[in-house]
C-alpha positions as CSV (number, residue, x, y, z in Angstrom):
1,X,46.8,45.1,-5.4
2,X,44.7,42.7,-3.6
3,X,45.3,39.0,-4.3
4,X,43.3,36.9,-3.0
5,X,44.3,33.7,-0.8
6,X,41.9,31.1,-0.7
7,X,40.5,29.2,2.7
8,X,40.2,25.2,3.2
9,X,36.8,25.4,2.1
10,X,37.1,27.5,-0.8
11,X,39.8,25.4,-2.2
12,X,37.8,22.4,-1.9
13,X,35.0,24.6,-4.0
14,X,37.8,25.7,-6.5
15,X,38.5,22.1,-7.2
16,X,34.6,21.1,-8.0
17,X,34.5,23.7,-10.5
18,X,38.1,23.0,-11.8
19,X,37.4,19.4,-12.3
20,X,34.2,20.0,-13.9
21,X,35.9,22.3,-16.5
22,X,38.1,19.7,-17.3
23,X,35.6,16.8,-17.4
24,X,34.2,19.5,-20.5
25,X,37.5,19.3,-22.2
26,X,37.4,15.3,-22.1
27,X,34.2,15.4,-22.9
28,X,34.4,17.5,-25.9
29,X,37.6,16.0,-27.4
30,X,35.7,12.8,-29.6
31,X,33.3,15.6,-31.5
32,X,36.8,17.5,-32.8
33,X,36.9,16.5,-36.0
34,X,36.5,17.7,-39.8
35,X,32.7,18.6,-40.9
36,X,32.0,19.6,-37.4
37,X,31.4,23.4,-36.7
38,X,32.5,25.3,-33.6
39,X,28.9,26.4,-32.6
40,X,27.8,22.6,-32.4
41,X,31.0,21.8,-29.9
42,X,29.6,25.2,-28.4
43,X,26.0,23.7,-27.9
44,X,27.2,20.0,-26.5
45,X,29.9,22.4,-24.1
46,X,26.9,24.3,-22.7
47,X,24.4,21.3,-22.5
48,X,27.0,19.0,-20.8
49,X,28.4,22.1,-18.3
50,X,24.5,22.7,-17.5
51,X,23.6,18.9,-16.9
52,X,26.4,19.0,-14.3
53,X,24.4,21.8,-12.4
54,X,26.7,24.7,-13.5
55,X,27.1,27.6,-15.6
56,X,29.4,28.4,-18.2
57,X,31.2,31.6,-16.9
58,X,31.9,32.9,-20.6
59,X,28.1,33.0,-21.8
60,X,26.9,36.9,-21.5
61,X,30.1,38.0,-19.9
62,X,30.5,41.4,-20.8
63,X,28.8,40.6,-23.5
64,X,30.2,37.4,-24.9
65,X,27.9,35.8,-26.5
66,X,28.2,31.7,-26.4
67,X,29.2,29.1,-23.7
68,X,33.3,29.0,-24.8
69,X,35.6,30.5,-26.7
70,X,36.8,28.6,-29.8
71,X,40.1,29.9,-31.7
72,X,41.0,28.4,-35.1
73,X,44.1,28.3,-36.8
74,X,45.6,32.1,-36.5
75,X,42.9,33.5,-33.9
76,X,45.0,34.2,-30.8
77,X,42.0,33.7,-28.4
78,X,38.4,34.6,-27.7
79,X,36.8,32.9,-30.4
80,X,33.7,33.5,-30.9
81,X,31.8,29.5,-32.2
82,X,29.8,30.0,-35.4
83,X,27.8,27.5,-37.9
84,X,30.2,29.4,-40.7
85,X,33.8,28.1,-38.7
86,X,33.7,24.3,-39.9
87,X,36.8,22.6,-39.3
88,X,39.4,20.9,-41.4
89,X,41.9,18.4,-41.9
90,X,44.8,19.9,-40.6
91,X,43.1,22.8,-38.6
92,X,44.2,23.1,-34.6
93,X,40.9,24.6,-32.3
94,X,41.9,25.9,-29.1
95,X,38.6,25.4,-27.0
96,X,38.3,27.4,-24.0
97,X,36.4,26.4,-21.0
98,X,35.5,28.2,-18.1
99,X,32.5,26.9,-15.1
100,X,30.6,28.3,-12.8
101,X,29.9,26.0,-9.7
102,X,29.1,26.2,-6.1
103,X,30.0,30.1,-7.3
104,X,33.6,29.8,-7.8
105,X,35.2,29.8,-11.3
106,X,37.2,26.9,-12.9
107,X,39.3,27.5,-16.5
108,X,41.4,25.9,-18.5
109,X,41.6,25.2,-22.5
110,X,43.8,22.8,-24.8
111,X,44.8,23.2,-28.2
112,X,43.2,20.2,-30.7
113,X,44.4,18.9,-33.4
114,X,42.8,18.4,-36.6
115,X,43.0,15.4,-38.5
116,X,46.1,15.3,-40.1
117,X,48.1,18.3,-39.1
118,X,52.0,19.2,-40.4
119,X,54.7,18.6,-38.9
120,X,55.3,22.7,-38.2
121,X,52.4,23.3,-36.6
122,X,52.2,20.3,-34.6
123,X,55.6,21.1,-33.7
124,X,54.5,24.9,-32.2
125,X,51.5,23.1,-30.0
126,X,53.8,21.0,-28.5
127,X,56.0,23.4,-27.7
128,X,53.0,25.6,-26.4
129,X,52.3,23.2,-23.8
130,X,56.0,22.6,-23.0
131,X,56.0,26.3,-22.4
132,X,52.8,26.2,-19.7
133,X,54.0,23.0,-18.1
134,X,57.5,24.9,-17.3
135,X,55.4,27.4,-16.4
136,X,53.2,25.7,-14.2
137,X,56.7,24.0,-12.7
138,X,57.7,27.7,-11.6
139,X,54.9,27.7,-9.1
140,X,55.8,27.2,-5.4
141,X,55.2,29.4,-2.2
142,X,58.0,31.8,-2.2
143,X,58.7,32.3,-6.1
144,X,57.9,35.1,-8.0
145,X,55.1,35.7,-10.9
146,X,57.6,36.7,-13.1
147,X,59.2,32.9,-12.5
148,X,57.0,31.9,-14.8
149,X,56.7,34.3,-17.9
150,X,60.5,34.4,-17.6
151,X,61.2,30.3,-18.5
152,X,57.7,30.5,-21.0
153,X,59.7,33.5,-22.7
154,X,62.9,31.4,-22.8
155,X,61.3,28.5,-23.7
156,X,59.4,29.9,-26.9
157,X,62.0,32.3,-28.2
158,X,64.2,29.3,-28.3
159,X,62.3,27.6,-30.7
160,X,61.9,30.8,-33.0
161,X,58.3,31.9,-31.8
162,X,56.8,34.8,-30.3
163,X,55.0,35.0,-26.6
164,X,51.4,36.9,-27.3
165,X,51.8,40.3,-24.6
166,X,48.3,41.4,-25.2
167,X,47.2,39.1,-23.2
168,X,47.9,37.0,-20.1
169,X,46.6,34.1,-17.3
170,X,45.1,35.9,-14.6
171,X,43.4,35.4,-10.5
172,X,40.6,33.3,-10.5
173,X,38.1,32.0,-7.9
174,X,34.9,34.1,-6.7
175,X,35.3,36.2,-10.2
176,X,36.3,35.1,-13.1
177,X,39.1,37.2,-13.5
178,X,41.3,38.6,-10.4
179,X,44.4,39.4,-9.5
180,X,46.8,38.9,-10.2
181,X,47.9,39.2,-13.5
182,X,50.1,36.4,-14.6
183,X,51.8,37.6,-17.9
184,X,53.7,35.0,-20.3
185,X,57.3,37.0,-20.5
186,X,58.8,38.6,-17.6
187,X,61.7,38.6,-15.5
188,X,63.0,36.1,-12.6
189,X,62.0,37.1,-9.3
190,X,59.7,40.0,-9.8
191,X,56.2,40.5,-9.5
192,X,54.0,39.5,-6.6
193,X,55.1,36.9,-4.6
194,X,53.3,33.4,-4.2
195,X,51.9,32.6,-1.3
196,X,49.9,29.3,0.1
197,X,46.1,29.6,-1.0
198,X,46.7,31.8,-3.9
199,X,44.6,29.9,-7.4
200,X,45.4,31.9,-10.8
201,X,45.9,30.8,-14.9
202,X,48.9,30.1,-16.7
203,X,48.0,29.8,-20.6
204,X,50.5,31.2,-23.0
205,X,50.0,32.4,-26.7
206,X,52.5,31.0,-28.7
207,X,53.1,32.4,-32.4
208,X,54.5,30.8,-35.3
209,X,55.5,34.6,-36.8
210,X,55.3,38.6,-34.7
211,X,53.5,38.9,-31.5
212,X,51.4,41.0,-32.5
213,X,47.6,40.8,-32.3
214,X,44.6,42.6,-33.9
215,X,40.8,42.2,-33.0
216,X,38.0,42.1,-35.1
217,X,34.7,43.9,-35.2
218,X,32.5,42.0,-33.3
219,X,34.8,42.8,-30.5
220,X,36.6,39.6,-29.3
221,X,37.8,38.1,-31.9
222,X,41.7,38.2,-31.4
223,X,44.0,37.3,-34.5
224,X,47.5,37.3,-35.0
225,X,48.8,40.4,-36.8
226,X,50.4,38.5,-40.1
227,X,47.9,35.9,-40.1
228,X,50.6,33.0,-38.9
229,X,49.0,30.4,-36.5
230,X,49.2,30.4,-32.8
231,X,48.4,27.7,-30.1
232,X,47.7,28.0,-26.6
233,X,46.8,25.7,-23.3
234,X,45.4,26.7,-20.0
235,X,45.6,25.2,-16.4
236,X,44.3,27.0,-12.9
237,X,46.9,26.4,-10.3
238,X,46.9,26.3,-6.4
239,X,49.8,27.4,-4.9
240,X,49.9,24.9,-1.6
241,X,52.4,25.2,1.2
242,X,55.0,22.6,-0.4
243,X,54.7,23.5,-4.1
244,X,51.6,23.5,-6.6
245,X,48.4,21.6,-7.8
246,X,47.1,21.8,-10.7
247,X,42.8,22.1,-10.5
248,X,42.3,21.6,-14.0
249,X,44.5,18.4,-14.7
250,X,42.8,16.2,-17.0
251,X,43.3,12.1,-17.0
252,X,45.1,12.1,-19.9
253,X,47.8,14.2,-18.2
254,X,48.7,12.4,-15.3
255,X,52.0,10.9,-17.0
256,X,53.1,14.4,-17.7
257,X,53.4,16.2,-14.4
């Protein structure tokens, strides 16, 4: 398995692209709201991600046909936007954005809410992103990949919710997906080491019911198995020689970490 480790320069490039991606995701955020369908915040993600002199990595890729993914209520991931997904008081949109810039990738994605949302399924996005921030906290020069699916695991089971398995962060940089992969259960201590220059995903699939997943015809489309909502948030990470940095760390999170 060939992981990648990134030079000086390429790091630098990693965090153009990273910080664009989340620029996208501040961007985005004021157009969330009921009467608004997921192919407009498609069309204003593309326009603003080309305006910025990049590409959005999704668009074409194997396929995929538009600029991000956008997963509603009980779609796990991969979202396909559409004129016929209009959102509602009380939906949550995960909005997934990856760029293309200077040819390195840059991905992350953040769970919305909706208007007015209830308390048990505000309740499971919060603990979504508790469950990538510990995550994200496992990462230092050193550790383990499996540091970080192990306290994810721990954290969500605790609560009473599943961790998707289908599906998992991943290398990024030159491609859009490389090695490794960074799955969201595991074991302390196993899995490829972390080393300086290494950049990958952490973004866990949190259930409210089972696991499991199912996909729908058009290919992508990826829905939990009894229909129960899930939530999910996505950073790329740097490992660096004393710990981590977080590429994709938007404003509005500089209190958290």
């Amino acid at each position: 398995m060939m992981i990648s480790i990134k030079s000086g320069r390429e790091i630098e490039l990693m965090r153009q692209t990273c910080a664009l991606a989340s620029r996208t995701l501040e961007y985005i955020e004021p157009f969330v709201k009921p009467g608004v369908s997921t192919e407009e915040l498609n069309k204003l993600c593309h326009d603003y991600i080309l305006e910025n002199n990049a590409y959005p990595s999704p668009l074409n890729y194997h396929g995929f046909p538009k600029s991000v993914c956008t997963s509603l209520n009980e779609v796990i991931c991969h979202g396909i936007p559409s004129k016929k997904d209009v959102l509602k008081d009380g939906d949550i949109l995960n909005i997934d954005v990856t760029t293309y810039l200077n040819k390195f990738h840059g991905d992350t994605n953040k769970t919305f809410l909706v208007g007015n949302v209830s308390d048990e399924v505000r309740k499971l996005v919060d603990v979504t992103y508790q469950c990538m921030r510990e995550g994200i906290n496992q990462v230092r020069p050193g550790g383990h990949i499996g540091d970080i699916g192990a306290v994810i695991q721990e954290i969500a089971h605790g609560y009473g919710y599943s961790v998707v398995e289908d599906y998992c962060g991943h290398g990024i940089g030159r491609e859009f997906h490389e090695e490794p992969q960074v799955v969201h259960i595991g074991k302390k201590g196993t899995g490829p080491e972390m080393k300086p220059g290494m950049t990958f995903t952490i973004e866990p699939m949190i259930n409210l019911g089972t696991k499991y997943s199912k996909v729908l015809k058009d290919g992508w489309t990826v829905l939990t198995k009894d229909g129960k909502w899930s939530a999910q948030f996505e950073h790329t990470i740097l490992v660096t020689e004393s710990g981590h940095e977080i590429l994709t760390l938007r404003q509005e999170e500089n209190a958290t970490f």
